[in-house]
N, C-alpha and C positions, 0 to 999 in steps of 0.2 A: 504494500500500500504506500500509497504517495504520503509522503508529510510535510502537513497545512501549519505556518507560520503565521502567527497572527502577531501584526506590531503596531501599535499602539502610539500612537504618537503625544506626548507631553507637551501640549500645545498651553504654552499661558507660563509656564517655568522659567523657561531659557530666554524668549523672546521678550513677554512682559515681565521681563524681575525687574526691569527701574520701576517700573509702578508701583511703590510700593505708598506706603500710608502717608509718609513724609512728603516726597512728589504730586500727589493728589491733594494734602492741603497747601504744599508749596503752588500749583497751579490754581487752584482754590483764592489764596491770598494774591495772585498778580490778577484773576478776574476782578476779584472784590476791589483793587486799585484802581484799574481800567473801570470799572462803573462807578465808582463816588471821582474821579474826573468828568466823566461824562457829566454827570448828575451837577457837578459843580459849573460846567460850561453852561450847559443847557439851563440854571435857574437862578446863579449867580452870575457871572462872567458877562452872559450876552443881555439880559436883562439891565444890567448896571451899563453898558455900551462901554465896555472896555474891549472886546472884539466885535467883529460885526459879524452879523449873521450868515454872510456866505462864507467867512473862514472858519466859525465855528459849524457850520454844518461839515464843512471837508475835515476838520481835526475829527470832529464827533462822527464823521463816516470813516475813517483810516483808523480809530481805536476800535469802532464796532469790528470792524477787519479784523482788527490785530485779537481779540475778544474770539472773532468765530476760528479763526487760525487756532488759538491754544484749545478751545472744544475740539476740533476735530485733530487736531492732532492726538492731545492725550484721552482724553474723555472717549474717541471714538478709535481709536487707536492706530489713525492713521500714520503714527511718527514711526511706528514698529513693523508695518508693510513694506515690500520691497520696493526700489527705486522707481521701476517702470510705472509701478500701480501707483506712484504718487506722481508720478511727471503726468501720468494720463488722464487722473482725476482734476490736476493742477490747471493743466493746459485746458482741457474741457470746459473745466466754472470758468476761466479769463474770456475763453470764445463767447461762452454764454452772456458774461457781463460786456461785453464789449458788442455782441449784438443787440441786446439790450437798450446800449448808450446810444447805438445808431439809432436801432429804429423810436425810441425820443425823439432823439434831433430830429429825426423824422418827419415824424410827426408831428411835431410840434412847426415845421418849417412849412406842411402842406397845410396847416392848421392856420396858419397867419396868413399865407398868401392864398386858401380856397376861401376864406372868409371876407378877406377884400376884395375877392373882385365879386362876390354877390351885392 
């Protein structure tokens, strides 16, 4: 009779051991940082006019970034995938976001000029 190996693989040991308790509130406390900035641009800062409100929307879009970046990297354990699977996930959301931004401008450009000429 033939003999059946069965192996097992210890998925979460090797690959996830930085995750361990300390790293999850370490990433924990740079969220909690990244949202009491937010929260201070958005109802102190631009309220008081000491930014204006299109530079505080672009800081407070580039931490929301920086925010969904550490979720999916540790939280969803994107940082522990291999190279490819992350250039291909990477590359894909810029396309999306960037066709996104077009079709805005897009729209918004057929928006102005189908409206003036009725």
């Amino acid at each position: 009779m033939s003999e059946h190996h069965t192996h097992t693989e210890e998925h979460g040991h090797g690959e996830h051991a930085a995750l361990d308790k300390k790293k999850i509130w370490q990433v924990f406390g740079i969220l909690l940082v990244i949202t009491v900035i937010e929260f201070i641009i958005a109802l102190v800062i631009i309220p008081k006019g000491l930014m204006s409100q299109h530079v505080g929307n672009f800081v407070y879009i580039a931490l929301t970034l920086l925010k969904a970046f550490y979720i999916v990297a540790y939280f969803m354990h994107l940082k522990y995938e291999k190279l490819g699977l992350q250039l291909c996930l990477t590359v894909t959301f810029v396309f999306i976001l960037y066709f996104i931004t077009l079709m805005l401008i897009e729209g918004g450009y057929l928006h102005l000029h189908m409206s003036a000429a009725v």
